[in-house]
C-alpha positions in Angstrom: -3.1 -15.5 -0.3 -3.3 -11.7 -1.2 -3.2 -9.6 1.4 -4.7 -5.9 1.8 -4.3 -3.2 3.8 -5.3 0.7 4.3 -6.9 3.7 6.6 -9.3 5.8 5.8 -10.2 9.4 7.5 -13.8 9.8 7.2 -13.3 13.7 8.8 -10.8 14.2 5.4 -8.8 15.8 8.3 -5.4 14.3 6.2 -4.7 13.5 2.7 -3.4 10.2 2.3 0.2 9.5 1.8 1.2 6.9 -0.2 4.3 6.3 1.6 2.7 5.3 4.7 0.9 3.2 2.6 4.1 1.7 1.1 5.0 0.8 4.6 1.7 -0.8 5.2 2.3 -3.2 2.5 5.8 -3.8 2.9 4.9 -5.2 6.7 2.6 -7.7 4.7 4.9 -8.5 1.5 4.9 -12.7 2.9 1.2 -12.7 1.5 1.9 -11.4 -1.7 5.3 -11.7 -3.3 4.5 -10.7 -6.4 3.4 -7.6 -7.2 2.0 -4.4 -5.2 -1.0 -1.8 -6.0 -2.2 1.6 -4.5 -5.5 3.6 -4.6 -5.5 7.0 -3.0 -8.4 9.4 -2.5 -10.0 12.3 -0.3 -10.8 9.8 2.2 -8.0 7.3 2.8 -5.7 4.7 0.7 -5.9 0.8 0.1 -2.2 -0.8 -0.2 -2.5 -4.5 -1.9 0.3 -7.5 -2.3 -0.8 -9.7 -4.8 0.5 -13.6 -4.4 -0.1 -14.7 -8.4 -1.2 -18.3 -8.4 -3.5 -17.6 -10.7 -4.3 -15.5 -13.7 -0.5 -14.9 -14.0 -0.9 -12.1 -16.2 -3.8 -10.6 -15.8 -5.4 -9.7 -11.5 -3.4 -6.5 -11.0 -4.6 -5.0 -8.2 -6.4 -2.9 -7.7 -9.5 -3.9 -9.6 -11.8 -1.2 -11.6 -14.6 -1.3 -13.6 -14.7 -0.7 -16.9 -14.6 2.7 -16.9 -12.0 3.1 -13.7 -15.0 4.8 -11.6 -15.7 1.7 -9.1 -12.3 0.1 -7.6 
């Protein structure tokens, strides 16, 4: 199974830092193996392991829409 992770700052008091995010993921690599993925903005971060099962080349993570405005 996949496994996510992240923090968010709601009072944009802190940029994110995608190294403490790195860490975060790294603490959780046994659920996904495979591959890792990062979104950053003005409020927080996500850090995602991805465990490929399925769809082997395609499910990077993070997910957008078409036009990369939704993740």
């Amino acid at each position: 199974m996949c496994g996510i992770c992240g923090y968010f700052d709601l009072k944009k008091e802190k940029s994110p830092d995608q190294k403490i995010l790195e860490a975060m993921a790294n603490k959780i690599i046994h659920r996904g193996p495979d591959s890792s993925g990062y979104f950053l903005d003005n409020y927080g971060g996500m850090g995602l392991r991805r465990l490929s099962l399925i769809d082997l080349q395609g499910g990077e993570q993070p997910l957008y829409n078409e036009d990369k405005s939704i993740v």
